[in-house]
Every structure is written in C-alpha cells, then in structure tokens.
C-alpha positions, 0 to 999 in steps of 0.5 A: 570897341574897349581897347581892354578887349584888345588887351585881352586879345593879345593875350588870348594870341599868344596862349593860342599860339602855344597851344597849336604850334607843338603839332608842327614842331614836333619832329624838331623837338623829338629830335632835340631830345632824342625821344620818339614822336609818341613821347613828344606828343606829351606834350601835347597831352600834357599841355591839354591835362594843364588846362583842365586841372588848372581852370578850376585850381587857380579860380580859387586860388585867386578868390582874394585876388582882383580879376584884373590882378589875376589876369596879370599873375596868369599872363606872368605864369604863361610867360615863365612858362614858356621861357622855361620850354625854350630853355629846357636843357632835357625833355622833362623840363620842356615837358614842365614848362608846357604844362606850367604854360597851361595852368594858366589857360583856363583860368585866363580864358574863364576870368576873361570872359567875365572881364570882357563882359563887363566892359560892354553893356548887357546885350553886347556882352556874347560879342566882346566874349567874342572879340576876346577869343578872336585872338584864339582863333587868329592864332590859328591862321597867322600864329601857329603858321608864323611859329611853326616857320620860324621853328622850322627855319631857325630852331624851335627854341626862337618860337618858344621865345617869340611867344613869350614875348608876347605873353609880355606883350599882353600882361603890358596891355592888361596893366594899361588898359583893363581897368580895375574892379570896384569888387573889394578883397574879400574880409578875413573869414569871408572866402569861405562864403564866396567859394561855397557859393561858387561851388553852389553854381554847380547845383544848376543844372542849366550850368552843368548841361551848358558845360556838357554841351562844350565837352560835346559840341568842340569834341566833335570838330577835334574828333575830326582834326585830330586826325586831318594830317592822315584824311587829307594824305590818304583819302584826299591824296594831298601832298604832306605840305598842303596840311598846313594850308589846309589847317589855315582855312580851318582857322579862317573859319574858326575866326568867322564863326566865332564872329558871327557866334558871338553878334548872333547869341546876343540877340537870340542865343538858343537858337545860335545853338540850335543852328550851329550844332545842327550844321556841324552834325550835318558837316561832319557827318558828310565829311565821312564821304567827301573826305575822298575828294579834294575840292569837297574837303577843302570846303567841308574843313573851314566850313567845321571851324566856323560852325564848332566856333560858333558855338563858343561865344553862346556857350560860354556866355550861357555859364555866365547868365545862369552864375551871375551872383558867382561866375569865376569858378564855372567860367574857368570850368567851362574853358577847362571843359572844351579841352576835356572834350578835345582828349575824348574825342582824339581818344575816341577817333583813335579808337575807331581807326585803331578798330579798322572802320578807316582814316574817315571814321573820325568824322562820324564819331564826331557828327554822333558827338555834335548830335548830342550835343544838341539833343542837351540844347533843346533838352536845356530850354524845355527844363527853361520854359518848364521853369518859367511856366511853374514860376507863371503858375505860382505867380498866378496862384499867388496873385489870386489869393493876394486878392481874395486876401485884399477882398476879405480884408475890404469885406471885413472893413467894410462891415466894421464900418456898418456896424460902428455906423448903427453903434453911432445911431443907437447911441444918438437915439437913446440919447435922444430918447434920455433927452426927451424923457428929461423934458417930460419930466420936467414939463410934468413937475411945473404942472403940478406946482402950478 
C-alpha cells in the first residue's frame, strides 16, 4: 500500500470524526450555549448543507491549483474550522466554524478519490478509493466514540481541539508523502476550457445516474440511522447507553463493507451494485419487523453498514470511469451527493414518523430508496450494453464498406492494368507491323534496280 493512502486516510479520520461526534455532544453544547436541542442540531444540518455547496465551489476554485496543493489548502481550511467550533465565544460562531469545517469535505473526498486512484494501477484503483475512505468508516468505530468520551468527561471544546490536531496531522502527512502532480497550472486563458469541460462531464448520463444512484443507496441507510436512538429505545427496549455501542457495530461494519465494496468493484463492479443494493433493500425492509427484538437489531444494525458502504467504492469509482478526460468537479459532486441523500432521507423518515406510521417506519422508507437505487443500476448497464451494441454495429457497417471500398479500388486497379497491358501489346504490334512494312519496301526497291 502507497504510504499516500495513509495520508489520505488520516485526513478522511478527522473529517469523519467531526462530522458524527456532534450527535453525542450535543445536550453539552446546547447547554454551553443556552440554546435548545432543536437549534443545536444546526449544526448538523449546517454542517451537511456545507458539504454540498462546497464540493462543487471549491472543485473550481481550485481548477489552477495541483491536487495535492489543494489537498493541503483544504486540510488547512478543515483545521481553521475546527479551531474556530472549540473557541466559538456564542452559538453562531460554532455554527460558523462547522460549516467552514464542511466546505472542505466534498472537495477533499472528491479530489482524493482521484489522488488515490492514481497512485494504484488501474484495476486496483476501487481498492486504494477503498483504503482512503477506510479513515471515514474507522472514525465511526474508534472516532466519534473517543470524541464523544473525552467530550462528555472534560468539555466538548477538548474534542474540537483534538480533531484539529488531527486535521494537522493529515496536512503533515499530504506534504510528505503524496507525491506531486505532473499536471501543469493551467495558462492564462485556458481555465475556461477546463471548467467547460468539467461542466461537459454532466452531459453523461451514466454520470448523472451514478450520482442518483448515491443520493438513493446511502439515503437509505440514513433514513434508518437517523432515527436509531428513538427504534432501539422504543421498539428494541435497549437502555439509552447501549445506543453508543450499538452505533459502534454499524461502523464495524461500515469498515467492512467498504473493504470488500472496493477489492470487489475492481473485478466486477456492476454486479457489487446489483448485490450490495439488493441485500440493503432486503435488510432494511426486514428491519421494519426485526427492529422489536434485541438480538435480531443487533445483527440487522452492522449488517446496514456494511451493505450501505459497499456500495461507496464502486460508485465513486463509476463517476471516475465515465470522466476520465475531466473528473475533479463530478468526483467532488458525488461526495457532496451522499450528503444530499443523508438530508432527504432524515426528512423523509421524520415525515413517516411524524405522519403515525411508528419509530420503525423509517426502515421501509429506506428499503423503497435502496429499491430505486437499483432499479437505476440495472437501468445504468442496459443504456451501456445499448452503447456498445450501437458502437458494434456502426463498427460493422463501417468495416463492411471499408471493404467494398478496398475491393472497388483493387477492381479499378485491376482493370487499369489490363488495359495498360493491351495499350503495350497494340502499340508493339503496330510497330511490328511498321517494321515489317519497312523491310517490304525495301526489299521491293532492290528488286527493281536490279
């Protein structure tokens, strides 16, 4: 493995870290504060609307920029970020430092995700896509515990600090290890051309499904664990402190999943989706029943990590593939993408609660958006075997005049010769002809003298 990738990681850790560990700190903040539960989720929310506005903004802001160059400026903005929450004198400052700690979330995982790629050969590439958002996934089981401990015990503010320690940590790691990008700044009057062909790569409709596919896939799992706290309490009948484990085992196997999404999409990544999405529809769905009973949520909880991570690697990966010549801008949407699907979904599952269909309504909310999601894969590789079948066509018919073509022209050089040959021989037969006309007369004339 390219120590790069464990640059990488680093820095996919502490942006995971931050983005969860709000959820358990956030009775201390609102306390901090003196602000209500409802307007400390803002920053949550604040922190999600971030990502999505600021995948894109920054993919082109940073168009003259290295990618490694930019790697550093965002891990640098995610660390200004944070030090900005743990010193935040009133709520709207806090609120200000989450959501300048989010700008740089898209655009790190979506310029990344190229970084990593590149360091691998090509059919390793899922893998090291992989390897980089294994930091996101870890955070999950040793992060947002660790923060959400140490917040608890010492004050909130110690995490915020901790984090960007380790936003420092990861920017140390980029400068060493990643190497640099053969790729040129840009000439003066040529960023127009690149981002009109970033811009271009959204004219793909495989790009655009792929995308559909990530608001869909993940907004299923977060339909669900959105609102785990209030299924496990009420319909499991765990104990309030049992949440945090059980939070664990979905990061457990959030890790796993993504492990296996990643060594799997390389060798055949269509049927990874096929298989991961039909298993989370599957899971969720059941989840609706099996919510009630202990043993069976404990199981169904990692088991919705592992199949919603699967899905990652391949889909990011599949944005990759179809913008090869211009990747930036759409690998940045698709991060900023998985965040737009995590507001929908929580929306939705707070609709069907709110509506009286019970805490568990969520899951099947989830299942129809896992459902979807696949009904677009398999709808994504019928317009990709129609593409190659209409390319095999022309290709054919191509072929097939080429050789009429090549046939007419050996026709025409064929005849071109004859008729040169017979030109030759009537030519030599009226010399010879001029010839022995000659030697007649000549033979006539010493007749006569004699």
């Amino acid at each position: 493995m390219p120590l790069a990738l464990l640059a990488l990681a680093i820095g996919a850790f502490g942006i995971g870290t931050t983005e969860f560990v709000i959820m358990g700190l956030l009775p201390e903040v609102a306390a901090d504060f003196g602000v209500s539960i409802p307007t400390a989720g803002f920053l949550t929310t604040g922190y999600a609307l971030g990502v999505v506005v600021g995948a894109p903004l920054l993919a082109i802001l940073g168009a003259r920029v290295s990618r490694k160059r930019m790697l550093m400026l965002l891990m640098g903005l995610f660390v200004a970020g944070n030090l900005v929450s743990a010193v935040a004198p009133v709520f709207g400052v806090m609120l200000a430092g989450r959501v300048i700690a989010s700008l740089a979330h898209g655009a790190f995982f979506g310029i990344g995700s190229i970084v990593a790629a590149g360091l691998v050969a090509p059919h390793k590439k899922a893998g090291a896509i992989a390897m980089m958002f294994t930091g996101l996934t870890v955070a999950n089981v040793v992060g947002v515990p660790a923060g959400t401990f140490i917040g608890q015990s010492i004050g909130w503010r110690a995490t915020f600090f901790i984090v960007a320690a380790l936003g420092v940590l990861g920017l140390l790691g980029i400068a060493a290890l990643v190497p640099a990008d053969r790729r040129e700044r840009v000439r003066e009057g040529g960023s127009g051309t690149n981002l009109r062909r970033e811009l271009a790569a959204f004219r793909n409709p495989q790009v655009l499904l792929a995308m559909a596919m990530t608001v869909l896939g993940f907004g299923g799992v977060f339909a669900a664990i959105t609102y785990i706290a209030p299924m496990m309490t009420e319909a499991a009948g765990y104990a309030d402190s049992s949440v945090t484990w059980l939070l664990v085992l979905f990061g457990v196997g959030m890790v796993i999943g993504n492990l296996i999404g990643g060594k799997f999409a390389d060798r055949a990544l269509m049927p990874m989706l096929y298989v991961a999405l039909t298993a989370l529809a599957i899971v969720l769905g059941t989840f609706t029943f099996t919510a009630y009973d202990k043993v069976a949520a404990a199981v169904a909880i990692p088991l919705i990590g592992a199949f919603g991570f699967a899905t990652v690697p391949p889909l990011q990966k599949r944005v990759l593939d179809q913008t090869a010549d211009a990747p930036t801008l759409a690998s940045a949407v698709n991060i900023g993408a998985f965040n737009l699907g995590n507001a929908i979904a929580a929306w939705l599952g707070g609709m069907v609660i709110s509506a009286g269909f019970g805490v568990t309504a969520p899951n099947w909310v989830g299942a129809l958006l896992a459902a979807s999601a696949l009904v677009l894969a398999f709808w994504s590789a019928a317009l990709e075997r129609r593409g190659r079948g209409a390319g095999r066509t022309h290709g054919g018919a191509a072929d097939a005049g080429t050789d009429r073509l090549v046939a007419g022209t050996a026709s025409a050089k064929h005849s071109a010769v004859e008729h040169s040959a017979a030109r030759r021989a009537a030519e030599q037969a009226t010399a010879q002809d001029a010839l022995a006309g000659g030697l007649a007369q000549g033979s006539s004339a010493e007749t006569t003298r004699a």
